[in-house]
N, C-alpha and C positions, 0 to 999 in steps of 0.2 A: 570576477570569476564566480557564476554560481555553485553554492554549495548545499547541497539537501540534507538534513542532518536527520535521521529517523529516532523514534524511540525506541527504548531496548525493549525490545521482544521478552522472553522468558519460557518458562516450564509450566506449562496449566494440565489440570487433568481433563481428562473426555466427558465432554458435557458443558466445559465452563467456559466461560468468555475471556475477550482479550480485547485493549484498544493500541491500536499504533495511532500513532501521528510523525508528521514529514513537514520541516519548514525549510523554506528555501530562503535563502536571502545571496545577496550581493548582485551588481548586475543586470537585477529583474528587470524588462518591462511590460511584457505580457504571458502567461502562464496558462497556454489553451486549455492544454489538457494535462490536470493528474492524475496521477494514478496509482496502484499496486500490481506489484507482478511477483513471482515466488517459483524458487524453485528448489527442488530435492533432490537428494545423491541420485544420481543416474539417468535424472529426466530433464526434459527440456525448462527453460522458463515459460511461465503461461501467467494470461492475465489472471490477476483475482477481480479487481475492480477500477474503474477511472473514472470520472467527472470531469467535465470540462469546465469552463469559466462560467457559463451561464448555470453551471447546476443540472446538465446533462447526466445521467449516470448510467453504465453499464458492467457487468458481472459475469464472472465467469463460471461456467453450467456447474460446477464444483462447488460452490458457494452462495449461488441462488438463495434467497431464503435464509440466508444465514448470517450474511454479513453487510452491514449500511458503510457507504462513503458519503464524506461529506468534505467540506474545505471553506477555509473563510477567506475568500481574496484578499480582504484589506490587510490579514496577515500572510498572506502565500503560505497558508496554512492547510494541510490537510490532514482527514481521520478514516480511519478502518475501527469501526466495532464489527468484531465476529464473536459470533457466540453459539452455541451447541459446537464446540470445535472439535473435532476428531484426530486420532491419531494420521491420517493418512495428512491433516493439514500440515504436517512437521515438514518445513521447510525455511528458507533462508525467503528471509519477504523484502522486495525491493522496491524504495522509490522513485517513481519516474518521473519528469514533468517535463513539459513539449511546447514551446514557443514557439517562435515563425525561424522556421529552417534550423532550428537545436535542440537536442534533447537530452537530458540529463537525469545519470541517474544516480540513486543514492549507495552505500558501502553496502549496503544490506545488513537484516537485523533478523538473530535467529527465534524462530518460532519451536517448540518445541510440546505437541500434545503425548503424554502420557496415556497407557491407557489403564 
């Protein structure tokens, strides 16, 4: 059974940075694509960021410019730095990861920007 286990999120003020990370273990054998995805009371879920195996990366028009994904296969390790974060960023952030025909995601971990 894969399990994604994120890190806790928290309370930052506007302006200031934040790193998640999401490690998968059990399971694994190949891990195409990770990612973040995040969602707020009332709205849908939407990508923040994903990277594939090779170090692909793509971002969501929200967060351009503001925040790096990265991951380290050899630990089925991934990372989210955001920073200049904004209050509209406050949402529950989730992670995803996509092998051949499954995709799995994590409990979610709350983000929480102040303003």
């Amino acid at each position: 059974q894969v399990q994604l286990v994120e890190s806790v999120g928290g309370l930052v003020q506007a302006g200031g940075s934040l790193r998640l990370s999401c490690a998968a273990s059990g399971g694994i054998f190949r891990l195409n694509i990770m990612g973040w995805y995040r969602q707020a009371p009332g709205k849908q879920r939407e990508l923040v960021a994903r990277v594939t195996i090779g170090g692909s990366t793509n971002y969501g028009d929200s967060v351009k410019g503001r925040c790096t994904i990265s991951r380290e296969n050899a630990k089925n390790t991934m990372y989210l730095q955001m920073n200049s974060l904004k209050p509209e960023d406050t949402a529950i952030y989730y992670c995803n990861a996509v092998g051949v025909g499954v995709s799995y995601w994590g409990q979610g971990t709350q983000v929480t920007v102040s303003s």
